[in-house]
N, C-alpha and C positions, 0 to 999 in steps of 0.2 A: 477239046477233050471234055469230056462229060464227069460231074463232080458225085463221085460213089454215096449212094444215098444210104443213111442210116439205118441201122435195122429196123423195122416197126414196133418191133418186138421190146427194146430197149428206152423208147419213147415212153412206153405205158409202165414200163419198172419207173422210172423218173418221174412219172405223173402219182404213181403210187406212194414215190417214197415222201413227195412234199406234201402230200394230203395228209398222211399220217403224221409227220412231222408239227406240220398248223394244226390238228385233234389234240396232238399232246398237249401243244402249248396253252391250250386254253379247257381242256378240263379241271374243273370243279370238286369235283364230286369223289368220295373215296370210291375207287374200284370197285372194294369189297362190298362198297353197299349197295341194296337191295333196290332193283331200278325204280326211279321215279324217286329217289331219297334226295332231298335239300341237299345243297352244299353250303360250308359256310354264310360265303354272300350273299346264298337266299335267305338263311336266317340272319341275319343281321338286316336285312332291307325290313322284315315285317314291323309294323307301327308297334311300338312296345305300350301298354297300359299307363295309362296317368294317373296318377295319386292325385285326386281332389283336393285341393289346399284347405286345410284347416282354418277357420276363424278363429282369433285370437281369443283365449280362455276370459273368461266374464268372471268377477264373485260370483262365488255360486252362493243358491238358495234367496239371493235377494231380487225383489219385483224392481219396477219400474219409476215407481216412483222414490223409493231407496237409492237406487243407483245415481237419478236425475239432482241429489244432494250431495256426490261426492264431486269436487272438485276435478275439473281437467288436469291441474297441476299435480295432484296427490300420485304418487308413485309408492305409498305403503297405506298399508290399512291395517286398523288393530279391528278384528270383525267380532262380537261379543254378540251369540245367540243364547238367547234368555230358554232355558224349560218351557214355560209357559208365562201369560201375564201375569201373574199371579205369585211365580215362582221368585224363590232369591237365588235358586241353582242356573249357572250357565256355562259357557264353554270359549273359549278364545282361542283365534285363531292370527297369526302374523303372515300377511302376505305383502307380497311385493310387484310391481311391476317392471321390472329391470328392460326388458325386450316387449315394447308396444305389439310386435309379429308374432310372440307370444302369447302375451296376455297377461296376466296374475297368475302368481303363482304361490303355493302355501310354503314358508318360509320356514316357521315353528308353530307346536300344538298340534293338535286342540291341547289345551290348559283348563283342568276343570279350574274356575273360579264362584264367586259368591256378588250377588248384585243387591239391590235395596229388599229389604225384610218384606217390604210386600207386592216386590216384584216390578211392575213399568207402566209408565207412563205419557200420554203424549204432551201433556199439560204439567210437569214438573210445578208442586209448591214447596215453599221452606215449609220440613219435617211431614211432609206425606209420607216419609218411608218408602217412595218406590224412586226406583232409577229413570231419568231423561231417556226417550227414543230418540235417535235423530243421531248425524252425522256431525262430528265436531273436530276440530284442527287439536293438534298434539304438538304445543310449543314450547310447553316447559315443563321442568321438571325437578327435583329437592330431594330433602329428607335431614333427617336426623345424623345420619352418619356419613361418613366421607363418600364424595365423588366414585365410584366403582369405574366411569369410564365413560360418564353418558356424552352421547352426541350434542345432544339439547342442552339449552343453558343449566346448569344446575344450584339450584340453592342449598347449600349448609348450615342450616341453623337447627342450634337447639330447641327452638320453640316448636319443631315437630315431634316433642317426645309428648307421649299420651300414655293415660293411666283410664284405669277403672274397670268394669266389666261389660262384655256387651250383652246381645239380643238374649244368648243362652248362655250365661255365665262364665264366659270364655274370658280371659283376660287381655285386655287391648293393647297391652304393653307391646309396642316394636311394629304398631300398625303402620306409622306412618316414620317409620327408620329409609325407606324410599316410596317414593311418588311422581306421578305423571299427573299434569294436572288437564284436565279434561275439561276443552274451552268452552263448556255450557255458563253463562251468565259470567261471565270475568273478561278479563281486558288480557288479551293475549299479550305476550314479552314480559310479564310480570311474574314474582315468584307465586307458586303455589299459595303461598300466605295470602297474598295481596285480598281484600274483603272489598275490594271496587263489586256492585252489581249493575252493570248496565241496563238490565229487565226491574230492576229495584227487586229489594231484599224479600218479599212476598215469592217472588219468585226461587230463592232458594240459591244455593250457590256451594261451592268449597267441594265439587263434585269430582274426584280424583279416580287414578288407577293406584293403588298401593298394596301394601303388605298383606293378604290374608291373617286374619286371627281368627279363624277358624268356626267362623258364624256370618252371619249376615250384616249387610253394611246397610248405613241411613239412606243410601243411596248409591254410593261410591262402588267400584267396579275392584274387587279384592285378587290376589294373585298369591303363590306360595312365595318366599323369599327368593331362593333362585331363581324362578320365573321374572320374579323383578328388574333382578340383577340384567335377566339375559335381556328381557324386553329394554331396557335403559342404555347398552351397550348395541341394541339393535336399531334403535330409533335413529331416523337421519335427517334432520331440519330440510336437507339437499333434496330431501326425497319427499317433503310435505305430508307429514304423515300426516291420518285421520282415524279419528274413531268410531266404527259403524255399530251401534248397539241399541239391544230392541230384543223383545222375545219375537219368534222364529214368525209365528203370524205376524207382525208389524214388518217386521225389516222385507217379509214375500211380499209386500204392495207394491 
């Protein structure tokens, strides 16, 4: 008996309906949009743009030979751009290095401050009147009146009280109420006080960050009282601070 063959007709419905079936399942693309338009996957496969990685932020403003004086270990720098050589006007800056991938980064300031009566030197002698260039460690630090909180060792004594007047008639009283002592010609771990000169005494010494009195210093690097305060509470032995200071031409070499 011969087996009744299918319609042909029924064949090509069934071949239709699975073609349409496998279209559906793997379009893409919104209907409604305009032929030839991406579908997600295609935007998402295109290479998306790369951000160029940034090198880690430098001090700014200082040259090369400046920089080749800062210590590997230093993680803060007190950076003290002078006006000009000449000048006793300058400007401070606290920065920090917390994240090497970073870089330096400015912490507090500018801080107008006040530097030696005839400005800077590379050659520092006792009573030139100009301020040391050159990079120096931040280890200790004093004053006349109580501890505010500093990191650094601090010394207490009264023998930092000062009298008289300075460059322009300004009265010195409370110059030295806090200080940082700035390790040009001195035996660092010692108080501010200390009159050790390792370069000998021609060379000069007692070269500090302290209280602004509102004129020019013999050398010393002057700040407002708050500024003190902050800068004393900001200092971190952990962090090797230093101090980079020079008018703006010296510290660019």
């Amino acid at each position: 008996m011969s087996v009744p063959r299918r319609p042909y007709a029924l064949l090509v419905i069934l071949f239709l309906l699975v073609i349409g079936c496998s279209a559906g399942a793997v379009q893409t693309s919104d209907p409604a949009a305009p032929p030839g338009a991406a579908g997600p996957e295609s935007a998402a496969a295109e290479p998306r743009a790369v951000e160029p990685s940034r090198a880690p932020a430098d001090l700014p403003a200082l040259g090369p030979q400046t920089r080749a004086q800062i210590p590997a270990t230093a993680r803060q720098a007190v950076v003290v751009t002078g006006q000009g050589p000449d000048s006793n006007r300058s400007a401070v800056v606290l920065y920090s290095l917390d994240d090497p991938a970073l870089g330096w980064r400015p912490g507090a300031g500018p801080w107008p401050a006040h530097n030696g009566m005839e400005g800077w030197t590379d050659h520092h002698l006792a009573d030139d009147l100009r301020s040391p260039v050159g990079v120096f460690g931040l280890t200790d630090a004093g004053g006349r009146l109580p501890d505010p909180g500093a990191l650094l060792p601090y010394d207490e004594e009264a023998r930092f009280a000062v009298s008289g007047e300075g460059f322009l008639g300004e009265p010195l009283e409370g110059s030295f109420d806090y200080v940082v002592a700035i390790n040009y010609n001195r035996t660092p771990g010692t108080s501010p006080l200390d009159r050790t000169r390792p370069l000998g005494g021609e060379r000069g010494g007692g070269i500090w960050i302290h209280v602004d009195h509102g004129g020019p210093t013999q050398g010393c690097v002057s700040l407002a009282e708050d500024r003190m305060r902050e800068l004393l509470l900001a200092l971190d032995p952990a962090k090797y601070p230093v101090i980079v200071m020079g008018d703006a031409a010296s510290l660019a070499r």
